[in-house]
C-alpha positions as CSV (number, residue, x, y, z in Angstrom):
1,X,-128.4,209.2,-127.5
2,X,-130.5,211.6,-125.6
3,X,-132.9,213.7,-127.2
4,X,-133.3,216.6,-124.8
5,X,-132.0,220.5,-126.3
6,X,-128.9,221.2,-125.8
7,X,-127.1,225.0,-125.3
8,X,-130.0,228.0,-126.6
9,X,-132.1,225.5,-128.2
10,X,-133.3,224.2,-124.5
11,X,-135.0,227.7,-124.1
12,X,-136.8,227.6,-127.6
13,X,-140.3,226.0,-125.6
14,X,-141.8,227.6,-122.3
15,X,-142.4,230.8,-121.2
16,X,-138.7,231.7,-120.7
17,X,-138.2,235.3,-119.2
18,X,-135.3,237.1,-118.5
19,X,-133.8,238.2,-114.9
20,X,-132.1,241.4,-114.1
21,X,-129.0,239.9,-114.4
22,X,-129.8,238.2,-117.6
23,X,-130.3,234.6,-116.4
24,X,-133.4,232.7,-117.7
25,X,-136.0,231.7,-115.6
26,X,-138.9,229.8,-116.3
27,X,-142.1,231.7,-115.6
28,X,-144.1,228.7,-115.0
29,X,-141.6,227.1,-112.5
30,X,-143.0,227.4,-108.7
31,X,-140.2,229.2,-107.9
32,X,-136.8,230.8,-109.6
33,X,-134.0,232.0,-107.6
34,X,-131.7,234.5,-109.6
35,X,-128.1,235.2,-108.0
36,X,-124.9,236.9,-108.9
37,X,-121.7,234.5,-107.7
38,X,-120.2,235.7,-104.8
39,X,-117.8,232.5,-104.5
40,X,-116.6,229.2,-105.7
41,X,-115.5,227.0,-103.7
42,X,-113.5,223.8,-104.9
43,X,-114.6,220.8,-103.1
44,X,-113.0,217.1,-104.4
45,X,-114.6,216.8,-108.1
46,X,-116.8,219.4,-108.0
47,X,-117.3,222.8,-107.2
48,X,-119.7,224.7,-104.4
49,X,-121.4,227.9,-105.7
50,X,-122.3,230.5,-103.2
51,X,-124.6,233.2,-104.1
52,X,-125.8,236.5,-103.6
53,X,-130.3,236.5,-104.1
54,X,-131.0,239.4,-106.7
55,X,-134.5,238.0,-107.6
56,X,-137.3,235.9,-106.0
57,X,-140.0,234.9,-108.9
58,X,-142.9,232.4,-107.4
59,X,-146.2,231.0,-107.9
60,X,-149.4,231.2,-105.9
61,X,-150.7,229.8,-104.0
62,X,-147.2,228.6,-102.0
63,X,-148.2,224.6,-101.7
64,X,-144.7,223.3,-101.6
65,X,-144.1,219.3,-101.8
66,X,-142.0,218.9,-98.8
67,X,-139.4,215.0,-98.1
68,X,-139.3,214.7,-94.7
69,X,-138.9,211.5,-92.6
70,X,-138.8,209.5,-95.6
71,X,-142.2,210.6,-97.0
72,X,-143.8,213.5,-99.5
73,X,-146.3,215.9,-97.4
74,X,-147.7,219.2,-97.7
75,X,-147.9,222.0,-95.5
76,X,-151.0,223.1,-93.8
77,X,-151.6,226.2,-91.4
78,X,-150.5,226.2,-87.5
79,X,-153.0,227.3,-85.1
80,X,-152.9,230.7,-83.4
């Protein structure tokens, strides 16, 4: 039995704010992505979602965690 919220519930702790579209998005997140659907495509037992960007919320300072090459690293500044 899991004990994680389920349906509105889930939204009842965090700083929850609304989009423009009405989708939630978590103001603490280091970044949330709002989108209106602009397709759906069927592919074997799922589906692929393609969407159109209405709203870009992030944190700063940008220090994403980045996988590459089978490691976690961070991202540092290129020389001029």
């Amino acid at each position: 039995c899991s004990s994680a919220a389920k349906g509105e519930d889930r939204f009842a702790s965090g700083d929850w704010r609304s989009a423009a579209n009405g989708a939630p998005w978590l103001a603490g997140a280091e970044a949330a992505i709002a989108c209106t659907t602009a397709q759906i495509v069927p592919f074997g037992s799922h589906d692929i979602i393609i969407g159109t960007v209405d709203e870009v919320h992030r944190q700063q300072p940008d220090a994403p965690l980045i996988y590459f090459d089978g490691a976690y690293a961070g991202l540092a500044p290129v020389a001029a």
